[in-house]
C-alpha positions as CSV (number, residue, x, y, z in Angstrom):
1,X,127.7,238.5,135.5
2,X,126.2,238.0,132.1
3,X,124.9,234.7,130.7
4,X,122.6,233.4,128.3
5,X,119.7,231.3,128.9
6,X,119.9,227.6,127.8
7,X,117.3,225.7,129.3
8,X,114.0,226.4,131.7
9,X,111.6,224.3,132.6
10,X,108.3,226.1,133.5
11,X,107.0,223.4,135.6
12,X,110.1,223.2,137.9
13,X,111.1,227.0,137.5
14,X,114.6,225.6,136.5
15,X,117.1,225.2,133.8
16,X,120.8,226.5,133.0
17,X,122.4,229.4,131.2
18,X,125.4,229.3,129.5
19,X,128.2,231.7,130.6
20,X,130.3,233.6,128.0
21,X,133.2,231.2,127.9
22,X,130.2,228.5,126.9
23,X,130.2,226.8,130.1
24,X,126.6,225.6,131.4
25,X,125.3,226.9,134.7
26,X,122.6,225.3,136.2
27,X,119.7,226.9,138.5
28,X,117.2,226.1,140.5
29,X,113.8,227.5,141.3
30,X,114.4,229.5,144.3
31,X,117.3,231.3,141.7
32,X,114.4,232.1,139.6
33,X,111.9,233.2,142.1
34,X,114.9,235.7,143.0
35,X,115.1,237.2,140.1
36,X,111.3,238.1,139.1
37,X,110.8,236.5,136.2
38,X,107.7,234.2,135.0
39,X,109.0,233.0,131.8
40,X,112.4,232.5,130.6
41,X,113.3,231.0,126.7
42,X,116.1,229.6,125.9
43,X,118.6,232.4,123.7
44,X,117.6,235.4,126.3
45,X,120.8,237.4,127.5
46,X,120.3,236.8,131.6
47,X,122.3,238.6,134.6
48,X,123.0,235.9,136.7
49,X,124.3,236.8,140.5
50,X,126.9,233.9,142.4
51,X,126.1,232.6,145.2
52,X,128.5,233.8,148.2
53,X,128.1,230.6,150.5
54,X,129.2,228.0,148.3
55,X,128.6,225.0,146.0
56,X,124.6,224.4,145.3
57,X,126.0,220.5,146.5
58,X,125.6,219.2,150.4
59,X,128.5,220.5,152.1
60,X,128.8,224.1,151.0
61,X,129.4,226.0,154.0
62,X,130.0,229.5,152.6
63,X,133.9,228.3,151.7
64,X,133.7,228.7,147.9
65,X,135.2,231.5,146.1
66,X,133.0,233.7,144.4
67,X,130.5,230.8,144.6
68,X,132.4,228.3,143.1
69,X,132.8,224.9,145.5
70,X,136.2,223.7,147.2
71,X,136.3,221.3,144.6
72,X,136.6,223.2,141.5
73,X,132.6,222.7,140.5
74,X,130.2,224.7,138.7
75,X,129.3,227.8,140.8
76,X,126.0,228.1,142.4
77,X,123.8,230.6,140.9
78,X,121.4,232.9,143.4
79,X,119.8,235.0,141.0
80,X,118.7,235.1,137.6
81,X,117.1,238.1,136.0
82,X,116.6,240.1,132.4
83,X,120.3,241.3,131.3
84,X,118.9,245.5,131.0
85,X,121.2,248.0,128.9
């Protein structure tokens, strides 16, 4: 899935992206450290991957749909890489 990068914080490694529809996505480090990347700035085109076993909250027991919680939440986000043509 394609995003684009909002947010990063280079001392935490995370941030959010924003997802075509304009909704904000946030990540965490281990997200980042998944993708590869060392430096992200905000206005980058990012692929993002889902996470398969649920919401990034306590609880999330591989339930979610396409890695959105039971609940109806944000999806957690597993990776977070370059968008490449």
């Amino acid at each position: 899935m394609q995003a684009t990068a909002y947010t990063y914080d280079a001392g935490t490694r995370c941030g959010s992206v924003l997802l075509d529809d304009g909704t904000p996505v946030e990540f965490d480090a281990a997200a980042f450290d998944a993708g590869g990347l060392r430096l992200l700035r905000p206005g980058q085109r990012v692929r993002i991957e889902l996470a398969e076993d649920g919401p990034a909250e306590e609880g999330g027991t591989g339930a979610g749909t396409a890695g959105a919680d039971r609940t109806g939440g944000a999806p957690r986000i597993a990776l977070v890489t370059l968008q490449t043509f």
